[in-house]
C-alpha positions as CSV (number, residue, x, y, z in Angstrom):
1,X,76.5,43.9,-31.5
2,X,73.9,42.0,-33.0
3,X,74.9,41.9,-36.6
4,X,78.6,40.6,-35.2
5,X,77.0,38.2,-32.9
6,X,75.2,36.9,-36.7
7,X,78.3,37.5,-38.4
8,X,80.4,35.2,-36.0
9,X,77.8,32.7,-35.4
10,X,77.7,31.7,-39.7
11,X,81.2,31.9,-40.0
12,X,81.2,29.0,-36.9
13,X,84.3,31.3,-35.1
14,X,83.8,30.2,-31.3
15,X,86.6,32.7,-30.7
16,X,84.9,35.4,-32.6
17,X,81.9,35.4,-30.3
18,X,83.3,34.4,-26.7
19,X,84.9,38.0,-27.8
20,X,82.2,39.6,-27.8
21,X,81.3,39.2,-24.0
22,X,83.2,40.6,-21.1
23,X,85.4,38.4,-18.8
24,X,82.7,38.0,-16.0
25,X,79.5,38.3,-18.4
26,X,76.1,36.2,-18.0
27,X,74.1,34.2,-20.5
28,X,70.7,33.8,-19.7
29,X,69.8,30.1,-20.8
30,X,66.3,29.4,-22.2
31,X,65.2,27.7,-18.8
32,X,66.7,30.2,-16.8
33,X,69.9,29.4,-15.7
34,X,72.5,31.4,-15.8
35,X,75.9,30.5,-17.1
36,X,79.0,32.9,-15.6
37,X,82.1,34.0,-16.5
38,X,84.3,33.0,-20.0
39,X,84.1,29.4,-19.4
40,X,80.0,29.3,-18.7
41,X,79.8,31.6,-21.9
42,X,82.0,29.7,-24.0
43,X,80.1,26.7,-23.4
44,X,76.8,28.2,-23.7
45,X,78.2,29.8,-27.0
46,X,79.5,25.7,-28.2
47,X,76.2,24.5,-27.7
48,X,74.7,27.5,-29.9
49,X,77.2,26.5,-32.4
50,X,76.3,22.9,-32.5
51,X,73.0,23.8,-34.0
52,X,72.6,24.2,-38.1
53,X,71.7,27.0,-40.0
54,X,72.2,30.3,-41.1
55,X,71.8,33.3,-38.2
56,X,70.5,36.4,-38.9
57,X,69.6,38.8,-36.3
58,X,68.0,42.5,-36.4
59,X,68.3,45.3,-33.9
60,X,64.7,46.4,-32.1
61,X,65.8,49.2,-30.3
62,X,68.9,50.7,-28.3
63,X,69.1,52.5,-25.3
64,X,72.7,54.1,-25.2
65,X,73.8,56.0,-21.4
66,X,77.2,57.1,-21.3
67,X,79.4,53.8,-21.8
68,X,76.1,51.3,-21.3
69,X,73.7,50.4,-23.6
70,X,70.4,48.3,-23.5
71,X,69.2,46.6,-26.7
72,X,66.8,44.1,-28.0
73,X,66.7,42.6,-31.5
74,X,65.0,39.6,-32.7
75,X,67.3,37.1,-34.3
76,X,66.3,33.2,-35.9
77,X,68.7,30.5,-37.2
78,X,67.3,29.0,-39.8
79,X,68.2,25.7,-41.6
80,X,67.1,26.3,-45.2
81,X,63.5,26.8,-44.7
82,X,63.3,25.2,-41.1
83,X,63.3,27.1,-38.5
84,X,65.4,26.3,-35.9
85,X,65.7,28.4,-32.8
86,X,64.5,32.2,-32.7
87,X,63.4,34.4,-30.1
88,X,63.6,38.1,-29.5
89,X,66.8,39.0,-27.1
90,X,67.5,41.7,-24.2
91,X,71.1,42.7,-24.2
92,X,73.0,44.9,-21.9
93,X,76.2,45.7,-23.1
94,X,79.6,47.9,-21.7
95,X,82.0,49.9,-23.9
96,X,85.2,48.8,-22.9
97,X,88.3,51.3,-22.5
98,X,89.5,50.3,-25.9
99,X,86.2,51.4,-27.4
100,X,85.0,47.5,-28.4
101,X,81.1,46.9,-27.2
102,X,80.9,43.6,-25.2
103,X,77.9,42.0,-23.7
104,X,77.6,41.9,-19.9
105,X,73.9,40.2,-20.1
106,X,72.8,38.5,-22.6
107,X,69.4,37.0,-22.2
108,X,68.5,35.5,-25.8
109,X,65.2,34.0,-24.9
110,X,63.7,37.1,-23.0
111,X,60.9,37.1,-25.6
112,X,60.1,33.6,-27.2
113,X,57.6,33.9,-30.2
114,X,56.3,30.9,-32.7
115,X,57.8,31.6,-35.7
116,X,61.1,34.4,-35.4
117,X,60.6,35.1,-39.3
């Protein structure tokens, strides 16, 4: 999930990544808020994509129970050698009947740290 979330985010496709979440999924903004459904995640997801940089994101650890899984990975956007956002990230994600993985929470902020690199 990560790596696609990555993947999307540095080829800029807005449609790739609203995707990715489930109809009625919640983003956890940095301050707290929450932002519903496909139109609060596809406006969280613009605002991500108004930043610069290059993605990258790596899996910390999975938690997989029946057609649920729990996962962390720490992930930075970088522009060139500047770092510009970066956290470590809490996840919970569904598979869907049609075997795709989709986030139902995504909290990207759950674990803030100085430098993600």
């Amino acid at each position: 999930m990560n790596a696609a979330f990555a993947d999307a985010f540095n080829a800029r496709d807005l449609d790739a990544l609203v995707a990715l979440f489930e109809e009625d999924a919640v983003v956890v903004e940095q301050d707290g808020a929450l932002r519903q459904g496909s139109a609060g995640v596809r406006r969280h997801l613009e605002e991500l994509l108004a930043l610069p940089g290059r993605m990258r994101s790596e899996n910390r650890s999975a938690v997989h129970v029946g057609d649920m899984a729990v996962l962390t990975a720490r992930w930075d956007i970088r522009d060139g050698d500047t770092l510009v956002a970066g956290a470590t990230s809490s996840e919970l994600v569904r598979r869907g009947r049609d075997g795709a993985w989709r986030y139902v929470v995504d909290q990207p902020f759950a674990c803030a740290h100085d430098d993600a690199g």
